[in-house]
Each structure stands twice: as C-alpha cells, then as structure tokens.
N, C-alpha and C positions, 0 to 999 in steps of 0.2 A: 200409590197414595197421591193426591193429587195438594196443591198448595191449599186450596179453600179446608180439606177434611183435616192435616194440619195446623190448620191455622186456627180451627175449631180445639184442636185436642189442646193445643199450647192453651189458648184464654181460659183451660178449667186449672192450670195455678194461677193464672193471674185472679182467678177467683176467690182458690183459693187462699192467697193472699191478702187479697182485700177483706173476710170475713174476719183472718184476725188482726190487720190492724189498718182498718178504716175502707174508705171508697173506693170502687175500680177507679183504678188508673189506666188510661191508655197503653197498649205494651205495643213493641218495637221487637220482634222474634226474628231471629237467627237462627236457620236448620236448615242442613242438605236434602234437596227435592230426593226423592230416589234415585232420579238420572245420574245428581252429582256426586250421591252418598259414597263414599271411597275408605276405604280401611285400609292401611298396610303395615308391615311389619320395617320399621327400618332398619331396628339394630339388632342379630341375635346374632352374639357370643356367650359365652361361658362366663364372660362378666355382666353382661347387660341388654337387659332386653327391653326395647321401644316400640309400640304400638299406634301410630296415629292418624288423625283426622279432621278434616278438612271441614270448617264451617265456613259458609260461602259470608264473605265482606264482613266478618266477625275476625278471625284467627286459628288456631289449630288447638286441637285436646289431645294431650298426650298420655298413655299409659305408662308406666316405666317399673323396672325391677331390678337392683343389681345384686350381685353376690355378695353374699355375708351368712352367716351361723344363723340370720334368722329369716323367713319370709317374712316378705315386704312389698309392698306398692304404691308406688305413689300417684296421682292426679295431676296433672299440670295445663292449665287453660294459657295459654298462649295467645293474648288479644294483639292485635292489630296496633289497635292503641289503648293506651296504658288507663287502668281506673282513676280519676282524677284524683276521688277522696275514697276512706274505708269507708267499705258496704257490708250491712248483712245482707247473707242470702241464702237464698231457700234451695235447698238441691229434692227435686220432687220426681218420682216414675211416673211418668205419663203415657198409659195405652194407644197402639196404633190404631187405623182404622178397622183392620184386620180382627183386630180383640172385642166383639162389639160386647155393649154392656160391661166395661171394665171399667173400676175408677179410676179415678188419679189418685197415688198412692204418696202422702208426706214420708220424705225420708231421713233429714236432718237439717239443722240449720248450721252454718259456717259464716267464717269473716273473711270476706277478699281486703287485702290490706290498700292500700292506695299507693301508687304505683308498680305494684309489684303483679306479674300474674296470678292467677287463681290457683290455688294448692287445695288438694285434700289427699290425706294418706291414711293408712292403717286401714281400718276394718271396711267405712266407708268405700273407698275405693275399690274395693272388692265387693260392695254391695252395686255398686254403677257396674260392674263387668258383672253380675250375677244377674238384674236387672237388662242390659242389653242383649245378656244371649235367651232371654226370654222375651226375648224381640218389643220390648219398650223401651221408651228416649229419656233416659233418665236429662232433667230439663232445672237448668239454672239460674233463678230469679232475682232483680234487684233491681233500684232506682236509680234512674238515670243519674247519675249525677251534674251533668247538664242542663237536663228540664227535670224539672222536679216533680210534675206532674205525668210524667213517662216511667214507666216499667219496661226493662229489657230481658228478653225471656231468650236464651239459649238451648237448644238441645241436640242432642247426641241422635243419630241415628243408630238405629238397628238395622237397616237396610245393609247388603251387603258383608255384613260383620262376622258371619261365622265361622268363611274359610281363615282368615287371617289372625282368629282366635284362637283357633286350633294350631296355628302355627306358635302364636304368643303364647300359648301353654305349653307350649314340646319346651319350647324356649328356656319358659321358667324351670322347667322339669330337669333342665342342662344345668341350669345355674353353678357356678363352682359353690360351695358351703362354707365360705371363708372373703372376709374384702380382705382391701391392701390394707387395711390397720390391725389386721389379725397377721401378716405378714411381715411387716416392713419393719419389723427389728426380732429378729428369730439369734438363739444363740442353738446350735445342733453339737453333737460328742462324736466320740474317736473311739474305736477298740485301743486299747494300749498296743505299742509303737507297731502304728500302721496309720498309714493315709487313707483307711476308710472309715468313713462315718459307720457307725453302728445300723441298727437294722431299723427302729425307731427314728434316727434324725436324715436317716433316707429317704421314709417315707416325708418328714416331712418337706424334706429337699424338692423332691416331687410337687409338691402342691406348690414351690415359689416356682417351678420354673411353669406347670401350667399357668399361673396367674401372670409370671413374665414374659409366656408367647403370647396369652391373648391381650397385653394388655399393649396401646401404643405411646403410653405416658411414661411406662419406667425409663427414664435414661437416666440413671446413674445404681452400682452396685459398689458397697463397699464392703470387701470379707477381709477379715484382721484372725489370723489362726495362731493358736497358743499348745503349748505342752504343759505336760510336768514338766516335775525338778528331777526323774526317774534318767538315767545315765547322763553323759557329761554335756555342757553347755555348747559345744558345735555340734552333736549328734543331735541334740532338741533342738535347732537354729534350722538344721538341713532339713531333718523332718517338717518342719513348721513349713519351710518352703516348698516344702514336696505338695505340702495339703494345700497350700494355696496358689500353686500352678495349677494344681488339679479340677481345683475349683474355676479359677480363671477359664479354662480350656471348658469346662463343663460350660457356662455362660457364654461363652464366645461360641459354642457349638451352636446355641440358640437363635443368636441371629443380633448379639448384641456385640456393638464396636469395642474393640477394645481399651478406648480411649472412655468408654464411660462403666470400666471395670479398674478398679482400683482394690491390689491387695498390698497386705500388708505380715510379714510373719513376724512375732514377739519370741518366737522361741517361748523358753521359762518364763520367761518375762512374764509383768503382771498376773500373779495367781488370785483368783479369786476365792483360792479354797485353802485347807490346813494340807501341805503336801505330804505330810507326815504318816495321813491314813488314806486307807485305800479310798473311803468317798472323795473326799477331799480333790484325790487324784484325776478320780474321775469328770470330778467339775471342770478341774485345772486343762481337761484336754480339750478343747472344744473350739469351734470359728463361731464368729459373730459377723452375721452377714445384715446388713444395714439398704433397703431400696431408696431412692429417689425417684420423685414423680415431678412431671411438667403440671406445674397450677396455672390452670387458664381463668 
C-alpha cells in the first residue's frame, strides 16, 4: 500500500467527521507505511501480556491484559506529546486498499483526557483487535488542539499483525485467573496437630507461589501461624513454629531472600473462633500470609 492509497482511505473519517459536525478540516494522519508497520509482543508472562506498535512521529499503541478472575483488555495510545486539552474522538474501521469497495465503518466515540495518554478498554478494545485481524486500521480522530482548523487522524496498521497476534492470544490463553488483590491477604488451615495445610489451602498455596515467581514486584511476605487451645501452651508454640519455618523454607525455595520473609508463630494465641467446638477449632488453626508489592 502505498502512502498516496492511505492517505486516501484516512480522509473518508475525516469525512466522515465533518458530515456530523461541520466542514472538513484539514487532517494531519499518522500510520505506519507497510515497510515500517511492526507488531511485537513485549511482555508474555502468566501475569501480563503487551502487544505493541510503532506509529512513526506519533507514539506507540499498546495492547495489554493482565491476570485476574475476569477477561480484560485494555488500549493505551502512548503519544509522543502529550494532548494539551480534552478531546472527543471518533475511533472508526477504515478499509485497506486491498478491501476494494469497502466502507469505513463508525465504531464508537471516546474522550482522551488532556494530558494523559489515550485509553480505551472493555469490549471496545476487543473490537480494534477483532477489526485488525480482519486486516483494517482501526483509525483515531480529533482536533488538533493546537490549530483549530486541523484534524489529526491516527491509525493502526494491519500490515504485519498476525503472527504476533497469535502469540498475544496463546499469551492470553496463559493468563493466571486470579491478580495480586485476589492474593495478597490469603488466610489457608491445618489438619489438626500437623504442619500441613489441608488439601484445599494447598491448593491455594499453589496459586500464591505461581503469582510469586512470575511476578518481579512481590518483595515482601508476611505469614503469622496460629493453633488451637487443643494440648498445652509450649506444644501449640512449637507446633506454630514448625508451620512457620515450613513455610519460610517453602518461600525461600522460590527465589525470595530471606530478609523480605518475615514470620511470626502466635501459638494459642489470638483465636479468632469459639475453641470449645470443633469449627471453632478449626478456624483457630490457620497462617495468615500477607504479600508486599514495589508501587512504581
């Protein structure tokens, strides 16, 4: 595709733009030739997967998904320089040259805030990846802020886009199905007097420590382990420490110092249940393990 057949397909939203609300305005368009069209995957872990690309003397568009209970995706236009004032603007499918006789397709309106990069998430953004691999540039319109008399027309290539799509979906496909806030205050149980967890708070033992190898932000762990009031107070004390060397040593297997593992054994100590009946008892045996994360 050559610059001039581009430059053609971009001016039918500035068209259609201008039919709903007023005269063309000169537009100013931003899209990778074919030569330079680039798609990559930067980040696939089990927490977070990045997809993106390169708009020449514009900025970068980013794809993004990270782990949690629900699917998710979000948009992020990364400009160069920053919007001066909030804009609406028009997010439209625009056919290559390749699609002849194809319209251009309106797909939503949005607000880019002023100074902040361009967001769009939820369905939307799943509409722009459904839209590219059906090899159109989903293409994003607004007023210059600068000259007022200018339209700046954005778009996404399709060129290039498919192998690295298929990677960004294996990606997604990996996703762990939990974030760190479904994590990061877990209370797990004990068989009675034994230092293993049950068969239940194993599993979920499991899922903090995948979310603690992949992740490079957890530096701090803090597990605080408790008994019953069930035989005398130095047999609950030692047990309580048993469980929580246990744990320590589990964590430090992982690859975490032990300087950012902190335990703590209560023994009897603080019950939060009636120790009298057997549920009760059951509450009462449990660790409370607590993450820390680096906020950048």
């Amino acid at each position: 595709m050559g610059k001039r057949t581009i430059s053609l397909c971009l001016s039918a939203s500035v068209l259609m733009a201008a039919t709903a609300s007023g005269p063309v305005m000169a537009s100013k368009q931003y899209v990778a030739t074919p030569a330079q069209s680039d798609w990559k995957v930067a980040v696939d872990t089990p927490l977070e997967c990045r997809m993106l690309h390169n708009i020449p003397n514009y900025g970068e568009a980013q794809f993004i998904s990270r782990a949690s209970k629900k699917i998710n995706l979000d948009f992020e236009l990364k400009m160069r320089r920053p919007m001066g004032e909030t804009r609406d603007v028009s997010l439209v499918s625009m056919p290559p040259r390749w699609m002849p006789g194809e319209a251009a397709e309106p797909i939503t309106r949005i607000t880019f805030f002023k100074q902040f990069d361009g967001y769009i998430g939820g369905q939307m953004a799943w509409t722009m990846l459904t839209e590219l691999e059906s090899g159109r540039y989903p293409t994003l319109g607004y007023q210059d802020w600068q000259h007022r008399d200018k339209r700046i027309e954005v778009a996404l290539s399709a060129v290039s886009f498919q192998e690295p799509y298929q990677q960004f979906s294996q990606c997604l496909d990996n996703l762990l199905p939990y974030s760190f806030e479904d994590i990061a205050f877990t209370v797990l149980h004990y068989d009675k007097n034994s230092d293993e967890l049950n068969k239940p708070s194993r599993q979920r033992l499991s899922q903090i420590a995948d979310f603690v190898r992949y992740s490079d932000d957890v530096d701090l762990v803090l597990v605080a382990t408790y008994t019953d009031s069930t035989g005398g107070k130095n047999v609950n004390q030692a047990l309580s420490e048993r469980r929580a060397k246990k744990l320590e040593e589990y964590f430090m297997a992982m690859g975490l110092p032990k300087d950012r593992i902190q335990v703590e054994a209560y023994g009897k100590r603080r019950p939060i249940a009636d120790n009298s009946t057997p549920i009760g008892r059951n509450k009462n045996r449990r660790v409370v393990i607590s993450l820390g994360r680096t906020i950048i």
